[in-house]
N, C-alpha and C positions, 0 to 999 in steps of 0.2 A: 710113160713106162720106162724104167731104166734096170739096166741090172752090171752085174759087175764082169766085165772080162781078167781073166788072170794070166802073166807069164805062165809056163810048163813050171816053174819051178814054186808055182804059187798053187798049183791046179788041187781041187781038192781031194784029188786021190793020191796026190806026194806032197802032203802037207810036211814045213818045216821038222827035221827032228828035233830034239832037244839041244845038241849043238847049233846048228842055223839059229835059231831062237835066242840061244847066248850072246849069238854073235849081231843077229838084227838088233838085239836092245843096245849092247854097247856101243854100235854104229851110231843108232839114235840118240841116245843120252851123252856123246860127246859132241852129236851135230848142236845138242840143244844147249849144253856148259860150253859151247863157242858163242850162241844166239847170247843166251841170259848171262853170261860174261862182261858184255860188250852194251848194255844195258847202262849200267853205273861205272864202269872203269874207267870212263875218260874225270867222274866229279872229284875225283883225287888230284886232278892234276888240272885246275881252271887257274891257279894263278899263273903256271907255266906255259899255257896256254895264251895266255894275256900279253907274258910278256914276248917269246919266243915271235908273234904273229902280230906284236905291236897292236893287239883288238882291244874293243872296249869288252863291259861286259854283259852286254847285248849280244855281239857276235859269240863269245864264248857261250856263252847258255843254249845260242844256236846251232854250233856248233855237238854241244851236246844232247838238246833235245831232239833235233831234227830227225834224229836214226832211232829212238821209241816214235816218236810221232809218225814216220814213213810204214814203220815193224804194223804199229794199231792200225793205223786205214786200210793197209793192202790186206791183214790175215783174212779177212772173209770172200772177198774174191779169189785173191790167188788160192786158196783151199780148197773154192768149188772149181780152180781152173787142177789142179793138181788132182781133182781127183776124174775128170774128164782125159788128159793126155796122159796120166798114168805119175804114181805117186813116184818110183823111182825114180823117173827121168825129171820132175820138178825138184826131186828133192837133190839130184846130182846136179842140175842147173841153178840149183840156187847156192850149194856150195862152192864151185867155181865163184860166180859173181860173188859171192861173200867174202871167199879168199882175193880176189882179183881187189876188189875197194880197199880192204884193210891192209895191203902192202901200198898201193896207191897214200892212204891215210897216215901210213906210219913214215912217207916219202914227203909230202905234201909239204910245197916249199909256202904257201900264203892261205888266209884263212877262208878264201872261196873256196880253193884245192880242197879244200876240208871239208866244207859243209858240204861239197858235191859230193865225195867221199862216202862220205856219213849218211847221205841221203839214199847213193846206189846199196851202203851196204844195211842201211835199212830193208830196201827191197828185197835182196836176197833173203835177210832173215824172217821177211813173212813167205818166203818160197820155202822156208825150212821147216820153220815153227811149226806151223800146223800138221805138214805134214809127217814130222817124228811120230807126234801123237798118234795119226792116222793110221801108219804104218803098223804099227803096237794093237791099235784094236781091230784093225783089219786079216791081221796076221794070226795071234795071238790066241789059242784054243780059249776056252769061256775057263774052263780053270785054272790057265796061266795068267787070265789077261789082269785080273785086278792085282797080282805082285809085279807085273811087269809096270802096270799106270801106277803103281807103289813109288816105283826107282825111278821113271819120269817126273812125278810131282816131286819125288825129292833133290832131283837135280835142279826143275823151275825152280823152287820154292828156295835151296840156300843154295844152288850156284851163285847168285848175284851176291850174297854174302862174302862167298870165297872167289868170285872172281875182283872183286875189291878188296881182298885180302890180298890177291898176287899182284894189283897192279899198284897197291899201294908201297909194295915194296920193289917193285920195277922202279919206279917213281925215284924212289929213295937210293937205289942201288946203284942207279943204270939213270935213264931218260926217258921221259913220258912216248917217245916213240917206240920206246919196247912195248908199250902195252898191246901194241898190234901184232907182237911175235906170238902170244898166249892162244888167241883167236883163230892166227894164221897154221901158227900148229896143228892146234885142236882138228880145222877143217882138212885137211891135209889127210891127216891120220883116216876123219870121218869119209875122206871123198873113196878112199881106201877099200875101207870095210865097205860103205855101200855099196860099191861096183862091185865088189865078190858077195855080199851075202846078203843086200835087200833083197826081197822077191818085188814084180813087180805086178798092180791092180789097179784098174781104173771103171770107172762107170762108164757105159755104154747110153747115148740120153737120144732121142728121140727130137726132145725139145732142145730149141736154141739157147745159147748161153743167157743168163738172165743179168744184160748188160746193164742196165735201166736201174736193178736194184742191186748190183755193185756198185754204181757209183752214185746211188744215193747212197749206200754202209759208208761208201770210206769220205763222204763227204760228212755224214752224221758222227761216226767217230772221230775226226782229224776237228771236227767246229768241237767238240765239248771236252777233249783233249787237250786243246790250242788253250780254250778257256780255263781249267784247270791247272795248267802251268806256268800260263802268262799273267792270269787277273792278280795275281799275290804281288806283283812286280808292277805290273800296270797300271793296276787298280779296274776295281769291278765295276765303276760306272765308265771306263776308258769306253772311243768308241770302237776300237780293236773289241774288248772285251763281249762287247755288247753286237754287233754286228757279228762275232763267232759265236754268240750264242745262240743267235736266233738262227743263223744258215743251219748250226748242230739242230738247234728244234725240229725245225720246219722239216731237215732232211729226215730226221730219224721219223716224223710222223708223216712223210712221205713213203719213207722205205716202209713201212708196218701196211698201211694202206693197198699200196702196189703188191707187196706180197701176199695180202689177201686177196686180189683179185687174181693172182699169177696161179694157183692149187697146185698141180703139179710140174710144171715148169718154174716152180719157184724158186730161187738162193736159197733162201731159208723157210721153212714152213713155220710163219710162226705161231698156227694154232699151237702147236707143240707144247708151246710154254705154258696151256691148262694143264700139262699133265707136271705131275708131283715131284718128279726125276729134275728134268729141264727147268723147270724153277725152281725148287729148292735147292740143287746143285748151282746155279748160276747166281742165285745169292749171296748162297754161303763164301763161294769163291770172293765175290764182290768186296764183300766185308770182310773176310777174313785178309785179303790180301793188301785193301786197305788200310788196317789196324797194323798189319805191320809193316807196309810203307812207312807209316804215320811215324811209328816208333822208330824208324830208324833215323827219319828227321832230327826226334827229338833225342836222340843217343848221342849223336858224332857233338851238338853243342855240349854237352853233358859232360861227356869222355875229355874234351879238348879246351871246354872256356872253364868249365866249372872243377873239373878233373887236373887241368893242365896239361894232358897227355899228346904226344904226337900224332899226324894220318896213320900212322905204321899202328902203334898200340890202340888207337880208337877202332882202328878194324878187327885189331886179332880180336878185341874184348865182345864181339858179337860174335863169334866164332861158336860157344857156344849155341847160343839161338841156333844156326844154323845148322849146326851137327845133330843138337836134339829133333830139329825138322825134317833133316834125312833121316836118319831113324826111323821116326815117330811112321812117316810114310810108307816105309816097305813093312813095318808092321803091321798098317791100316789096314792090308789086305786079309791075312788072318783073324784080325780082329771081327772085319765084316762080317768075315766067312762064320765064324763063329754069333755074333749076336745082332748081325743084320746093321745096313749101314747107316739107316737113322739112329740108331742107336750108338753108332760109331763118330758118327759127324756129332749129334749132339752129345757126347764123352769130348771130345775135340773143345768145339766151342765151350763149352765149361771149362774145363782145363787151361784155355787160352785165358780166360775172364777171370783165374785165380791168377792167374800170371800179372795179370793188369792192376786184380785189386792188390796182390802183394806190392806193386812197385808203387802206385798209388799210398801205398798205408806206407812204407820203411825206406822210399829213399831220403835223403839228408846229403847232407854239403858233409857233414863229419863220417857218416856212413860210407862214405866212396862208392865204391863197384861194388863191395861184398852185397851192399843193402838192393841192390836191384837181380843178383845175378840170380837168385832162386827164380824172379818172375819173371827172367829172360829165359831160361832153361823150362818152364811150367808153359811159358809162350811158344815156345819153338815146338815141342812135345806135341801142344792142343792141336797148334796149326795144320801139323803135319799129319796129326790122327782126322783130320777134318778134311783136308785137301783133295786125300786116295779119292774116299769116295764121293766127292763130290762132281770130281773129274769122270770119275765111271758112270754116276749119275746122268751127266752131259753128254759123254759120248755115246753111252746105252743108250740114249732117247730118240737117235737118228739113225736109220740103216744105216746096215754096211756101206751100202756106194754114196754115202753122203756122209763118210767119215773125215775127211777133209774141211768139209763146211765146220760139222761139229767139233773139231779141234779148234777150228780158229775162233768160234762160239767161246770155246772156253780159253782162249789165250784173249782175247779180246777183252774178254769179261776181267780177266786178272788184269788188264791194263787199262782200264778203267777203274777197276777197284784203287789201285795202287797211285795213280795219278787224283784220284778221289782222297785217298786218306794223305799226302803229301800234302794237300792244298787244305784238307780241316785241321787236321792234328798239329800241322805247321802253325796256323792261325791262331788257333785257340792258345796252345805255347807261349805266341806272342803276344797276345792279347791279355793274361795272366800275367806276364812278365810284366808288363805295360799299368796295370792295377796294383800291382805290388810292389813295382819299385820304388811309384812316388811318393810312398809315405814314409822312405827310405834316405833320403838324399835332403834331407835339413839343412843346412849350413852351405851347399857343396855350391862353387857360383853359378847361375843359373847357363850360361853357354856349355857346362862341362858336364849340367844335369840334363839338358836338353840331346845331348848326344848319348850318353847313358841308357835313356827311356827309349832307345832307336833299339838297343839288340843289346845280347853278353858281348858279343865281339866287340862291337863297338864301345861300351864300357871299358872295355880289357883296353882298347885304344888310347882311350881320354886318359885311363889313370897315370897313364906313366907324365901327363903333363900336369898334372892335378894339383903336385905336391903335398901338401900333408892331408888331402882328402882324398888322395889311393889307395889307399885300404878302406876307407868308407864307400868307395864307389863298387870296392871289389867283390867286397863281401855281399853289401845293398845286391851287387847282380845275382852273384850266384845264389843268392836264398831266392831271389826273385822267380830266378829262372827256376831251379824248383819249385816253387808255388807255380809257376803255370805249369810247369808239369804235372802235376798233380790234377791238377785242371783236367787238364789233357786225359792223363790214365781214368779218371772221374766218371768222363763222357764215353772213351772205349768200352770202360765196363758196362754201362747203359746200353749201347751199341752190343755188344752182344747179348746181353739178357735181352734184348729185342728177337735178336737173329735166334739164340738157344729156344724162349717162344715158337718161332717161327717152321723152327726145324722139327721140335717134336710136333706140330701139327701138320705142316707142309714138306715134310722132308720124305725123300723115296722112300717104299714098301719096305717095313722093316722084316724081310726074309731071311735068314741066315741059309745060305749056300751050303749043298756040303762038298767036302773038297774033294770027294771021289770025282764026281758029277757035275759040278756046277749048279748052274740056274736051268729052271727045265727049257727056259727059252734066253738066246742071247740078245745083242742089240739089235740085230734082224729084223726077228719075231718081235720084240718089245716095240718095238717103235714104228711097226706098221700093224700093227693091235691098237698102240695109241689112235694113228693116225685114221683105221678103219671109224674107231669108237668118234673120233671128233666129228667126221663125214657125216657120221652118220645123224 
């Protein structure tokens, strides 16, 4: 039996006015463009890293995964510990720690300095993460709450766009140590707002914490995580590779097991995910967030080996994508309200899937940007119309006092999607490139074609010693490297006409809200009606 205690300032008879409410979303939404900032801000700057810290590139890649990999293991735990000691006081104690690392970080005279760094301020960002979200739909009246998870998912979704926008010009301006100013700020400001305008709420439990199936999550998530961004590097018969995939196995069909014998005392219930909301929402995220991981892979070679273009101009040029993503999300909410959110998510994924067949059908080596940019702006649009509700989806499927778990559910889910489409979309790119080029390279001597067939970068390396077979090397890439792009956008498209499938049959109750009113029942109700109907 649990239920929720509230501060006086949370009670439901002096709920938020409409000022408090401006002010809790802005709190949150900068706590979370500090989290999702700090995500990809350090990949702009790995050669300065290498040399500044005398590291190989092992250490460096360590340095930069360690803080997603820390962020995914802890959100499911610390979300159900945040929503037990009270979301305020986790989400204030994790911005401290979060601020405290990244001035550490941005000090950090050797490359252990760093990875420890990067590991505490991992930690704090799954003390943050989940709980932004939490706070939003715990807070949040049922008619504000899907434009409020609007302006969340549009900050998740193209923060890390525009926070590698600013640190790519840190970078460029300044010293990769600035990029810990961006972060440091952001927290600062958020430690702010939250001490004057979170309210705070916490679940009252009965039962003991459910330690046993915490540390099977982060043991399941951190093995299939680990494998996903190391086997491309390692190689997938490595025995690194193979030994984190079976602990990821075993744990995750561990952790499913124990929570079904746990019922109410559980981390996560996960009969839950029979119902329509919780797995079609947890999907959708999956693949959606993967597809465009994936894409951003294949952009920065694109922008920079095939393009020519700088870090600085490679970033602004997704700037796009991202802006139509914020967008597209604070609109999702109206759109719902109006034609019901299966019908929003699948407008979404459609939209995303024209973006992929255009860049798929029109990019070219002579076409530059123009030829992709319509199906980066059709992408960021789908995305973001898809994102809203599928995160409402997620969190509507869990009570109120288990809105903590269900945040990290859905942060979880997106880094795993994203760490997922990184390691295919990458692959297949290269595997294309790799079928294309060598019927490319005729005459070229074989030591200088054998480095060529490795990557563009590496091509773009050899030619300058090639001599008169540099421009044949150069060209051979860059068409190459489009054909396996093509490859690539080919199988995305597949990849969603799977998911669009998927949605119009398994996607939440297509109801349209109305916006006097809301939904006649909120996440509350919804998801202990689920939870009755499964019992039963």
């Amino acid at each position: 039996m649990t239920s929720i205690e509230s501060a006086p300032d949370a009670a439901p008879g002096d709920a938020p006015d409409a000022r408090q409410l401006r002010a809790i979303l802005i709190s949150v939404s900068i706590s979370l463009m500090a989290v999702v900032a700090s995500v990809s801000g350090l990949n702009v700057a790995q050669t300065h890293l290498a040399v500044d810290f005398g590291a190989s590139l092992s250490t460096v890649l360590w340095i930069i995964n360690i803080y997603p990999l820390a962020l995914a293991a802890l959100l499911l735990p610390l979300g159900a510990i945040g929503d037990r000691l009270g979301r305020k006081l986790m989400l204030t104690a994790g911005l401290v720690l979060f601020g405290v690392a990244n001035v550490v970080a941005a000090l950090a005279p050797t490359a252990s300095v760093m990875i420890a760094a990067r590991l505490i301020s991992g930690v704090g960002a799954a003390m943050i993460m989940p709980i932004t979200l939490a706070v939003i739909t715990s807070t949040f009246p049922e008619d504000q709450r899907g434009r409020a998870i609007g302006v969340w998912t549009g900050v998740a979704g193209g923060g890390g766009i525009l926070g590698m926008f600013l640190s790519a010009l840190l970078v460029d301006v300044a010293s990769w140590r600035w990029l810990f100013a961006l972060p440091t700020v952001l927290i600062v400001v958020a430690l702010a707002t939250t001490v004057k305008s979170v309210p705070n709420s916490r679940e009252r439990s009965a039962h003991p914490f459910d330690t046993i199936g915490a540390l099977l999550s982060s043991v399941a998530v951190v093995g299939l995580i680990f494998v996903l961004q190391e086997a491309p590097e390692r190689g997938w018969a490595s025995p690194a590779t193979l030994i984190s995939l079976g602990a990821g196995i075993v744990a995750g069909i561990g952790f499913v097991v124990w929570e079904l014998r746990r019922r109410d005392s559980s981390l996560l219930d996960v009969r839950l995910f029979r119902e329509r909301g919780l797995a079609g929402g947890s999907v959708t995220l999956l693949v959606v967030f993967g597809v465009q991981a994936g894409i951003g892979v294949v952009l920065f070679p694109f922008f920079q080996a095939v393009l020519g273009w700088s870090g600085l101009v490679s970033t602004a040029a997704m700037m796009p994508m991202a802006i139509s993503m914020m967008l597209a999300s604070g609109l999702a909410a109206k759109l719902a309200e109006a034609i019901g959110p299966r019908a929003t998510m699948a407008a979404g994924v459609a939209l995303a899937g024209v973006g992929l067949v255009w860049m798929g059908l029109f990019v070219s080596v002579a076409g530059g940007y123009l030829s992709i940019l319509p199906g980066l702006v059709a992408m960021g649009l789908g995305m973001g119309l898809s994102m809203t509700p599928s995160t409402e989806a997620i969190t509507g499927s869990l009570p109120r006092d288990k809105q903590g778990v269900a945040s990290a559910l859905n942060d979880i889910t997106r880094e795993l999607g994203t760490a997922l489409g990184v390691a295919s979309l990458g692959a297949l790119v290269s595997a294309g490139y790799r079928n294309s080029i060598d019927g490319q390279l005729s005459g070229v001597p074989q030591e200088a074609a054998n480095v060529a067939r490795e990557g563009i970068a590496n091509a773009a390396a050899v030619a300058g010693s090639a001599g008169s077979h540099a421009e044949q090397i150069v060209l051979a890439a860059r068409q190459a490297f489009v054909d396996g792009w093509q490859q690539a956008m080919w199988t995305g498209v597949a990849v969603m006409v799977g998911l669009l499938g998927y949605v119009a049959v398994r996607g939440p109750k297509n109801q349209a809200r109305s916006a006097a009113g809301g939904s006649p029942s909120g996440p509350v109700e919804d998801a202990e009606s689920s939870r009755s109907k499964i019992r039963s």
